[in-house]
BAMI-785453 format. One line per 4 residues: number of its first residue (from 1); for each residue x, y, z of N, C-alpha, C. Coordinates in pm, whole numbers, padded with zeros to 5 digits, always signed. Example, Ala and Ser with C-alpha at 12.3 -4.5 7.8 and 13.67 -1.06 7.14 Angstrom:
<zagus>
1) +01319/-00569/+00780/+01230/-00450/+00780/+01320/-00330/+00780  +01285/-00225/+00708/+01367/-00106/+00714/+01290/+00003/+00787
</zagus>
This chain:
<zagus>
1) -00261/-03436/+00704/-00309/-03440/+00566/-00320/-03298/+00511  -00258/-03268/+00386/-00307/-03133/+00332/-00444/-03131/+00333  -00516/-03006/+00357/-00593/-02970/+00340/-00695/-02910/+00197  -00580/-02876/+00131/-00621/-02867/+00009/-00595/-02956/-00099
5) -00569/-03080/-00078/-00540/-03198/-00161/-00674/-03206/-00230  -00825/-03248/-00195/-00915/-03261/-00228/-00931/-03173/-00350  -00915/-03062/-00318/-00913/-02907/-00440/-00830/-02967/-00554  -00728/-03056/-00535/-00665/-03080/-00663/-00713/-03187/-00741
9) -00748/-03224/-00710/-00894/-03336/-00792/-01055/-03257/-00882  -01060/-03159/-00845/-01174/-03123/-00866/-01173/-03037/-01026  -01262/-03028/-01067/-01238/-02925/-01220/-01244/-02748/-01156  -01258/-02688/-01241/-01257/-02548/-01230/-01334/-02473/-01157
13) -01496/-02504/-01205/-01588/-02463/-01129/-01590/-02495/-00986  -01572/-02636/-00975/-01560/-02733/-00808/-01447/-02732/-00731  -01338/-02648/-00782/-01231/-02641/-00745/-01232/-02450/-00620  -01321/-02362/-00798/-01355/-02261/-00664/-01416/-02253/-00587
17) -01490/-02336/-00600/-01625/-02330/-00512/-01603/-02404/-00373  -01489/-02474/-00371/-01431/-02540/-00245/-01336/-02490/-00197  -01272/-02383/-00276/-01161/-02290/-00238/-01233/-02154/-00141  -01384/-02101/-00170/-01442/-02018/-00198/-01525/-02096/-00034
21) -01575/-02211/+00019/-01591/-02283/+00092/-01506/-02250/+00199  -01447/-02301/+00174/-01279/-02346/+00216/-01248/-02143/+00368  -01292/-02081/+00248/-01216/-01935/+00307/-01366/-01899/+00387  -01465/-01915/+00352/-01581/-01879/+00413/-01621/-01946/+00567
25) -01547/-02092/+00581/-01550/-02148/+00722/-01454/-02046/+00763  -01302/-02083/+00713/-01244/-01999/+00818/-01250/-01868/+00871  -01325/-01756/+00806/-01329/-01638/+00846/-01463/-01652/+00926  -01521/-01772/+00950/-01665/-01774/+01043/-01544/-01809/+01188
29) -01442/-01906/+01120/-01436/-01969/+01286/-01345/-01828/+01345  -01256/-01736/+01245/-01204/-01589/+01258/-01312/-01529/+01391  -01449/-01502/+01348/-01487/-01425/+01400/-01599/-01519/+01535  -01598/-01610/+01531/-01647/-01695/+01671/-01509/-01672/+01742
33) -01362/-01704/+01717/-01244/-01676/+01792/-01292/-01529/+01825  -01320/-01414/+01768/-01321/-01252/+01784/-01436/-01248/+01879  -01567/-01336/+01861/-01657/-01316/+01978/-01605/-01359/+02110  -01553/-01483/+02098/-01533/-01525/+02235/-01401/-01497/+02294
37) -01308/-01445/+02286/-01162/-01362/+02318/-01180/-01234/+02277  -01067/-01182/+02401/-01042/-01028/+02338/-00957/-00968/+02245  -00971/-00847/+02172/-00851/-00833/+02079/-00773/-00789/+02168  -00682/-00861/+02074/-00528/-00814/+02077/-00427/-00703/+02018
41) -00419/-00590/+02057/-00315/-00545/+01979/-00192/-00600/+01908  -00216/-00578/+01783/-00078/-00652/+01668/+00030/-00619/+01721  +00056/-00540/+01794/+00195/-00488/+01794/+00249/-00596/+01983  +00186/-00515/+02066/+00191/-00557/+02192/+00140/-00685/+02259
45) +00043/-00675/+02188/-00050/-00846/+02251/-00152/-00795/+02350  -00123/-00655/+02390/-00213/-00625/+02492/-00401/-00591/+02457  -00480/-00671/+02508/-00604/-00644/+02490/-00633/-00519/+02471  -00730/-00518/+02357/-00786/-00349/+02297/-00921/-00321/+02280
49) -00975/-00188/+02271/-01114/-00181/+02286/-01073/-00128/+02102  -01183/-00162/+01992/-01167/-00091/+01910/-01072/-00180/+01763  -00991/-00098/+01688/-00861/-00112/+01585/-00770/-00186/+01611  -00766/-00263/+01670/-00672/-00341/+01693/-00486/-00314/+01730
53) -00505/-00190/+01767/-00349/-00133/+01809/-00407/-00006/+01906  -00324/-00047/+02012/-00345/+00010/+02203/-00273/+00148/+02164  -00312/+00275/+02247/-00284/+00391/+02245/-00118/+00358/+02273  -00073/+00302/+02339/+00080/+00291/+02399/+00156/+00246/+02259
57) +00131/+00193/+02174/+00161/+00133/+02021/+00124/+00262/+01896  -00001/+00306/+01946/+00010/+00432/+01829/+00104/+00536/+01884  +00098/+00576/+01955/+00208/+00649/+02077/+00330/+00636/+02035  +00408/+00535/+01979/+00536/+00495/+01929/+00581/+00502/+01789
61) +00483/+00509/+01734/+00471/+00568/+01600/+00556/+00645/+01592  +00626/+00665/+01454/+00706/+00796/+01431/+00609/+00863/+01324  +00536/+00899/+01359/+00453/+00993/+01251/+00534/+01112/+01170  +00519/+01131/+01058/+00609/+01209/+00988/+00528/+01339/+00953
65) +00577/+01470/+01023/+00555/+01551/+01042/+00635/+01675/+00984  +00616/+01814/+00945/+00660/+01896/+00848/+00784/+01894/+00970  +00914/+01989/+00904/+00977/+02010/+00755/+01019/+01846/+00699  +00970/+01854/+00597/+01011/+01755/+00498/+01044/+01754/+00379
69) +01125/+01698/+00262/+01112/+01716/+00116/+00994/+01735/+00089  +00976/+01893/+00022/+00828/+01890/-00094/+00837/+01788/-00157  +00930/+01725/-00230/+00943/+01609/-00381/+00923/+01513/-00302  +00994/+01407/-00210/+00971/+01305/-00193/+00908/+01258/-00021
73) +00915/+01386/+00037/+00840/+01383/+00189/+00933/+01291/+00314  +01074/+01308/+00248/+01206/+01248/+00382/+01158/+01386/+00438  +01135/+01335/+00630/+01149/+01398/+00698/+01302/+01450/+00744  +01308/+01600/+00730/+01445/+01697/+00774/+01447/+01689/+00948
77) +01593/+01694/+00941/+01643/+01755/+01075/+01599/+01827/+01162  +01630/+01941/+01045/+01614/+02076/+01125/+01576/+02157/+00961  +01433/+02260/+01000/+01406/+02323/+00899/+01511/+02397/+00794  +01508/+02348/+00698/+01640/+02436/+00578/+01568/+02494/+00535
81) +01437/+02577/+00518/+01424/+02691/+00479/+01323/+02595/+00349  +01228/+02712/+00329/+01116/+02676/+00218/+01186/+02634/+00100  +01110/+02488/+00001/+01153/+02456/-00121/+01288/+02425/-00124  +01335/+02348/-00025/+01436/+02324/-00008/+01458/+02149/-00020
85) +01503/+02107/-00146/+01497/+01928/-00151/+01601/+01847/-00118  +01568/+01739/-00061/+01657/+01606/+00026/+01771/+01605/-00116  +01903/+01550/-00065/+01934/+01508/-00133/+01935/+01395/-00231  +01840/+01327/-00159/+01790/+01228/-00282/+01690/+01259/-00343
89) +01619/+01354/-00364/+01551/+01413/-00472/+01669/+01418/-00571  +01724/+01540/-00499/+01851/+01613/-00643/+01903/+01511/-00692  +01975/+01398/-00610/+02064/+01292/-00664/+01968/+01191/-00790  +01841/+01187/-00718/+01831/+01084/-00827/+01639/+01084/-00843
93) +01605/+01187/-00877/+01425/+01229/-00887/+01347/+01159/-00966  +01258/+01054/-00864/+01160/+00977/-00923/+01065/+00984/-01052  +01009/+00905/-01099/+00905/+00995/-01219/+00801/+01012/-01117  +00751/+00985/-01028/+00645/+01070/-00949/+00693/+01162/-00898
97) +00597/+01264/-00909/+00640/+01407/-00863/+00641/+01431/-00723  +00555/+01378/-00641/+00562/+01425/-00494/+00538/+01323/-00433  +00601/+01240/-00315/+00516/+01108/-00210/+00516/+01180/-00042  +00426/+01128/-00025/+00406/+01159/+00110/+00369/+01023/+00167
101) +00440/+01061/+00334/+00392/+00908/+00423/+00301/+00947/+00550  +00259/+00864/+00620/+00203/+00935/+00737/+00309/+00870/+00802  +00381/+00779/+00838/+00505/+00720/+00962/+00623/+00702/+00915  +00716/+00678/+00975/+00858/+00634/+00962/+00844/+00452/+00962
105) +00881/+00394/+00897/+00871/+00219/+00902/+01002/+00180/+00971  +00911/+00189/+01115/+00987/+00184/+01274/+00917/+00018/+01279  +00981/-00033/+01382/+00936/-00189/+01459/+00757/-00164/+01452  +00715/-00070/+01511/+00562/-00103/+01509/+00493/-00049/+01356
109) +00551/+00037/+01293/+00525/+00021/+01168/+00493/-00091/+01096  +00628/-00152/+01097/+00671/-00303/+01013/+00500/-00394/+01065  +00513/-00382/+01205/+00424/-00471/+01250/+00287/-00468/+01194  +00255/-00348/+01175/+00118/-00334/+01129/+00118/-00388/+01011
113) +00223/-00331/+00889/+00177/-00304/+00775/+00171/-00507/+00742  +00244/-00557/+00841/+00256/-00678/+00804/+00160/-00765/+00854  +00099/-00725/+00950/-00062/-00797/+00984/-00135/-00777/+00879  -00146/-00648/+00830/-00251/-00594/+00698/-00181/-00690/+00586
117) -00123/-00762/+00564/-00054/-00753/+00450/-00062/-00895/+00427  -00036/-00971/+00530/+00000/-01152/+00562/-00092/-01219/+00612  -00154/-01138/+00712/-00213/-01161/+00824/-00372/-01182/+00827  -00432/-01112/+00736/-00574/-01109/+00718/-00622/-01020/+00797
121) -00541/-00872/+00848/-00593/-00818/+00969/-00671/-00691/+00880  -00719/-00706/+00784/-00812/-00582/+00714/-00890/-00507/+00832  -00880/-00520/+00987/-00963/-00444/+01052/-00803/-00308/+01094  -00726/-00349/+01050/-00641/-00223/+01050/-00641/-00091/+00952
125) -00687/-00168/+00839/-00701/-00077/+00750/-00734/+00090/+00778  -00897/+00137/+00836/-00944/+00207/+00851/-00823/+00303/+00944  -00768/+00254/+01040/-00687/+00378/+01176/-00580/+00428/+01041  -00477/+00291/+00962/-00413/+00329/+00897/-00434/+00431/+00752
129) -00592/+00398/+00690/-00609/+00477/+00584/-00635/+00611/+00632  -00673/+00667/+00744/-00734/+00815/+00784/-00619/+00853/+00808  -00490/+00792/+00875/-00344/+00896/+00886/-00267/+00867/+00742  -00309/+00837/+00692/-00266/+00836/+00504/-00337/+00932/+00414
133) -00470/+00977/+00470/-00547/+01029/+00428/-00463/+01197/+00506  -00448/+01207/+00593/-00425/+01313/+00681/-00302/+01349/+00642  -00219/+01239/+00617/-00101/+01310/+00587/-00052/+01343/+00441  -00173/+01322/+00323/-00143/+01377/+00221/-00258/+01431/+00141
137) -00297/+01521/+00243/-00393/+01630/+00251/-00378/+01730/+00106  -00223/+01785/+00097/-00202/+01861/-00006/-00243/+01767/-00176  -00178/+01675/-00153/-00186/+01570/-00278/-00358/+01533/-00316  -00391/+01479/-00266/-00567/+01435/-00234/-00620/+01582/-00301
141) -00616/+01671/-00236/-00697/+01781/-00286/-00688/+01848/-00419  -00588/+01748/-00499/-00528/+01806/-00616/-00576/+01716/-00734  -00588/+01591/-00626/-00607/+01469/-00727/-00717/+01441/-00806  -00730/+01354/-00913/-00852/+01309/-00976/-00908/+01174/-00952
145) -00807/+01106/-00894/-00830/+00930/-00896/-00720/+00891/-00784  -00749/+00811/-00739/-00660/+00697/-00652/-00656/+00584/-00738  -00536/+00541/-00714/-00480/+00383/-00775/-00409/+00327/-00710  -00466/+00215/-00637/-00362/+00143/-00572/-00285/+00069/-00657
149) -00153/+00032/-00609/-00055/-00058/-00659/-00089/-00196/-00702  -00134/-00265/-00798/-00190/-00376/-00831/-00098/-00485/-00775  -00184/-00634/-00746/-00068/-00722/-00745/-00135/-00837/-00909  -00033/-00875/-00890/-00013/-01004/-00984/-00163/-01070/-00977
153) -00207/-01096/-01074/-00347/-01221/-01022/-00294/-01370/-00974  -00178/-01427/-00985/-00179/-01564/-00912/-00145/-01518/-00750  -00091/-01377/-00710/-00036/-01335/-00588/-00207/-01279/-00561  -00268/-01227/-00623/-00402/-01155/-00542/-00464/-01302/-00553
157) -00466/-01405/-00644/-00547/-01510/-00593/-00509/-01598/-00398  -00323/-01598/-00428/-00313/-01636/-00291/-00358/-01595/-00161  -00365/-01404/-00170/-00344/-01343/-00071/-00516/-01343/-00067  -00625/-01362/-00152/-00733/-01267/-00168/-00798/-01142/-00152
161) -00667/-01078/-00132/-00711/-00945/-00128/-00567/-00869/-00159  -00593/-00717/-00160/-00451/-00651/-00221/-00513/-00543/-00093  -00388/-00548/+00012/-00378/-00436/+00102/-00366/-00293/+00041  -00283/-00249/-00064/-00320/-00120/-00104/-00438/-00100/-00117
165) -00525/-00192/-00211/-00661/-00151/-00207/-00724/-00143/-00102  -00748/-00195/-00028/-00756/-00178/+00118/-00785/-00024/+00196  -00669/+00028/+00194/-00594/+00095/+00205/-00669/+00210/+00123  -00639/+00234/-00016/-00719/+00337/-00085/-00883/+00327/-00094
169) -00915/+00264/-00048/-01067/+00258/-00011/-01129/+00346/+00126  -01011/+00327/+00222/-01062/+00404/+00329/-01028/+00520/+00331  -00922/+00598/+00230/-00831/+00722/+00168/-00973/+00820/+00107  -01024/+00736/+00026/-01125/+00740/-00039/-01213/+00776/+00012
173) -01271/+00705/+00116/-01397/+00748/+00240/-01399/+00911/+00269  -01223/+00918/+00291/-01178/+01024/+00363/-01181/+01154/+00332  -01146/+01147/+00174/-01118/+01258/+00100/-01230/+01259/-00010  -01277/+01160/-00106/-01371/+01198/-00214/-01321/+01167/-00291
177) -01234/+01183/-00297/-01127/+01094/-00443/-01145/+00964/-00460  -01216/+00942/-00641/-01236/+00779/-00608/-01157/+00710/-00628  -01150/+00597/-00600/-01057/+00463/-00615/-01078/+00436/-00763  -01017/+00413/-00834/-00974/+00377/-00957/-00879/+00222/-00956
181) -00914/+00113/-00919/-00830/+00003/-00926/-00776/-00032/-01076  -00888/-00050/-01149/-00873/-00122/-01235/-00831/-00035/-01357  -00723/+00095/-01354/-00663/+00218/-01442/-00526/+00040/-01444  -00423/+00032/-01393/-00273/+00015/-01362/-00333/-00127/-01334
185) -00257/-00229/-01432/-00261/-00404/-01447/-00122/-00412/-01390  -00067/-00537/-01317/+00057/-00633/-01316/+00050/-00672/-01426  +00117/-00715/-01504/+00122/-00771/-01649/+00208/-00890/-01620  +00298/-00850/-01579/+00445/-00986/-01529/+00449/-00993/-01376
189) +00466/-01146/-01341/+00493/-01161/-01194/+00668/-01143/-01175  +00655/-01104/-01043/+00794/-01039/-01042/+00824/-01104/-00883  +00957/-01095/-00862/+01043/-01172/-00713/+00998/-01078/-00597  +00946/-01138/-00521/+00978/-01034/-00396/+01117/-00948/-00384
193) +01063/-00818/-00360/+01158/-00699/-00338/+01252/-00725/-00280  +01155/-00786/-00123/+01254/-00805/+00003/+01378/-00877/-00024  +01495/-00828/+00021/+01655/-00895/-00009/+01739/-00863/-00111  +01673/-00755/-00207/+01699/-00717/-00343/+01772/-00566/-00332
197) +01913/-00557/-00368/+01934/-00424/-00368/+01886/-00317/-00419  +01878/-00183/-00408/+01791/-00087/-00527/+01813/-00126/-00646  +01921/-00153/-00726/+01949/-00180/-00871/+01887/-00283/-00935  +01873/-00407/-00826/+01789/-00521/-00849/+01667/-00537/-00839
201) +01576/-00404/-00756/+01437/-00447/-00748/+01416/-00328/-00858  +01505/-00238/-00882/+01464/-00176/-01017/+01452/-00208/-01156  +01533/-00336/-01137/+01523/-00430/-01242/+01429/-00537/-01250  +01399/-00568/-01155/+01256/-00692/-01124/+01156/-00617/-01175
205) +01094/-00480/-01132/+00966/-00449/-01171/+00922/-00338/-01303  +01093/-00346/-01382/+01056/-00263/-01480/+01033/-00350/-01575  +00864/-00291/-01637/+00799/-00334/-01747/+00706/-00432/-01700  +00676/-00408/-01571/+00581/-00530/-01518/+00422/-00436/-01487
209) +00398/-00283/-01533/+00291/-00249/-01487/+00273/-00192/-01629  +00113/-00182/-01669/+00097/-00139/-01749/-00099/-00095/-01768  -00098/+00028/-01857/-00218/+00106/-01817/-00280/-00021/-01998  -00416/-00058/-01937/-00455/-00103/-02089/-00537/-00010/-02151
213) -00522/-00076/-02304/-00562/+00067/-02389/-00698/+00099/-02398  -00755/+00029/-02317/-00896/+00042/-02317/-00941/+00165/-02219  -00799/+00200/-02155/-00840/+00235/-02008/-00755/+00393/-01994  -00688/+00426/-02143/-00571/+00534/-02124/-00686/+00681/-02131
217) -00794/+00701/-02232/-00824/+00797/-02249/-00874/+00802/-02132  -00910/+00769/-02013/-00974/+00770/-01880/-00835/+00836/-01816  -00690/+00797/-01796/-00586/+00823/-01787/-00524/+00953/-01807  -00573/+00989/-01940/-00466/+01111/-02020/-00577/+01197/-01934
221) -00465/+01337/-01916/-00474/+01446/-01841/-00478/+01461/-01737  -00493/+01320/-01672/-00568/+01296/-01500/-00453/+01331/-01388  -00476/+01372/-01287/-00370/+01387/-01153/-00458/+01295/-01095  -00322/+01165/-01070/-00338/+01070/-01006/-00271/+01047/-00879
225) -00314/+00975/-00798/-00232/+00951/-00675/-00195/+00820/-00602  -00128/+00724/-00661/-00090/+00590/-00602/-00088/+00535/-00508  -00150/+00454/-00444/-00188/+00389/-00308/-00076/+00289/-00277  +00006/+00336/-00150/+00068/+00128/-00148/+00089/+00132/+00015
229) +00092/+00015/+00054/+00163/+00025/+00211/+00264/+00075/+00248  +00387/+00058/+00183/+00543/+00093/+00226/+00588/+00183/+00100  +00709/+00237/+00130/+00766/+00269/+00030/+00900/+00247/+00121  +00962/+00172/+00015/+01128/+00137/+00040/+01246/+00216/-00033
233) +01276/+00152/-00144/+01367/+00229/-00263/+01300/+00251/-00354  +01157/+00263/-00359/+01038/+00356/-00447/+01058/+00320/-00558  +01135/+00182/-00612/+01109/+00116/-00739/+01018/+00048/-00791  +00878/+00023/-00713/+00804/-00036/-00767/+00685/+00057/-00803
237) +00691/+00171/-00747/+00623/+00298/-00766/+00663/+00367/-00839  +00777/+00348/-00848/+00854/+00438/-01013/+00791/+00392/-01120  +00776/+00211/-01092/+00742/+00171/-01255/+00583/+00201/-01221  +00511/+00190/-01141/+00393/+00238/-01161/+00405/+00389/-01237
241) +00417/+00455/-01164/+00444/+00636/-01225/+00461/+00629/-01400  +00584/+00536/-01405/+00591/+00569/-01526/+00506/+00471/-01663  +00422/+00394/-01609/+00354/+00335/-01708/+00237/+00425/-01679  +00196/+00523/-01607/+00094/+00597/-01603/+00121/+00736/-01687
245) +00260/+00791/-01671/+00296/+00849/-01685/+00286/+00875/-01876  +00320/+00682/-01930/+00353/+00704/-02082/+00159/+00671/-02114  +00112/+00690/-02027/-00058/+00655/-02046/-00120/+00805/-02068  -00037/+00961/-02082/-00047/+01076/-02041/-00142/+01144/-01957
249) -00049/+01055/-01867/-00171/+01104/-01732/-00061/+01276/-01698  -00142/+01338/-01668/-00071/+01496/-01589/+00000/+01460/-01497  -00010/+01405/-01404/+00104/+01419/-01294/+00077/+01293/-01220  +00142/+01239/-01167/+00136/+01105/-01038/+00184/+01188/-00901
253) +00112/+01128/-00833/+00189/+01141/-00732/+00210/+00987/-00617  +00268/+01005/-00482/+00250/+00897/-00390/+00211/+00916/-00276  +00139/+00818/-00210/+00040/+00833/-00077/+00098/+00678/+00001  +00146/+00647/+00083/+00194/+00559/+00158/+00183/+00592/+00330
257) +00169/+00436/+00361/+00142/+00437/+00525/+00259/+00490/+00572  +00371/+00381/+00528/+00518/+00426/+00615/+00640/+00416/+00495  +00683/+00503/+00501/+00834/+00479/+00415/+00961/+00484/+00488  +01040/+00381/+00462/+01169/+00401/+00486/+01249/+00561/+00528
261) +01310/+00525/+00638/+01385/+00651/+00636/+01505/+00670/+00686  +01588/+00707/+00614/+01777/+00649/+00666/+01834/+00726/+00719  +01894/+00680/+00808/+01927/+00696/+00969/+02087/+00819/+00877  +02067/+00932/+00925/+02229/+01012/+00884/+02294/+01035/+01021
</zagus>
């Protein structure tokens, strides 16, 4: 029997309130499962004291470490010498001015960001926001506000929660910079990225973010710094940037767990 059949009978009020029910058993029977078993590392399966990912799993990490693009933070080869930018800066330069990642989105990357993300594993958050925090040390210290990447309200109603925020909350802890959620709305729901070439997810999410006008003079002048889990082909952070951008904010920048990074 569905489980949520009952919910579709009910009016508005009785509908959340059984939805709202509904999530409050299961995160009790969540944490009677967490008393009486051990954790598991997301990645390995192997029992953990702590964050939920075993030293042998952070260990594998590709942590992204200097020389890198100043502009977009692709980790280099081999040092080319100061102020020296990737070619995909030159080829094709975001409206955010600078992103930084703390990892490479390797197999245990993927794994995490996708427990945090699907999974309900918000006890990852914290290991992942302090090497997000660490690795965009220069940006943070510049900034005025954090903004995570909004989702859609019928997608934040499914998921009940938005992992960027997540995410820029513990950034936040870290550095002093406050969280600013509610600067950058979803306005339009848009297709999942995943399967979408660059040209196509640049087309899905342009005109889908937008600063409201209630909220720009808070905006204008500000150095901001965008919160998200991944960065792929940085089109959904572009259109963030640039609806912040026509909000005259001073500068954007990007703060991400793991970004893509292509194999030459």
């Amino acid at each position: 029997m569905d489980a949520s059949a009952p919910s579709r009978s009910l009016s508005g009020p009785l509908r959340a309130a059984w939805t709202a029910g509904r999530h409050a058993l299961s995160r009790a029977a969540r944490l009677a499962l967490d008393i009486a078993l051990p954790t598991l590392c997301v990645s390995c399966r192997e029992p953990v004291d702590g964050e939920g990912v075993c030293a042998a799993c952070w260990a594998r990490l590709s942590f992204i470490e200097r020389p890198y693009c100043p502009r977009l933070g692709i980790p280099f080869v081999y040092d080319p010498g100061p102020d020296m930018l990737s070619m995909e800066a030159i080829a094709s330069p975001p409206a955010y001015q600078r992103a930084r990642a703390a990892v490479r989105y390797d197999d245990v990357a993927r794994t995490l960001v996708h427990a945090l993300k699907y999974q309900d594993r918000t006890d990852l958050a914290p290991a992942m926001g302090r090497w997000m925090a660490r690795a965009g040390g220069e940006l943070l210290s510049q900034a005025n506000m954090l903004v995570p990447v909004p989702l859609h309200w019928r997608r934040a109603w499914r998921r009940r929660y938005n992992q960027s925020g997540a995410l820029a909350r513990i950034v936040e802890r870290q550095s002093g910079v406050k969280v600013k959620a509610e600067m950058l709305r979803r306005v339009r729901a848009t297709e999942q990225q995943i399967g979408l070439s660059r040209a196509q997810r640049a087309t899905n999410v342009q005109g889908a973010f937008q600063v409201s006008p209630d909220r720009q003079a808070e905006v204008q002048g500000r150095r901001i710094v965008l919160i998200d889990d991944v960065l792929t082909s940085g089109a959904t952070l572009d259109a963030c940037a640039r609806a912040l951008l026509r909000a005259k904010a001073a500068q954007v920048d990007v703060l991400v767990f793991a970004r893509v990074v292509e194999s030459r």
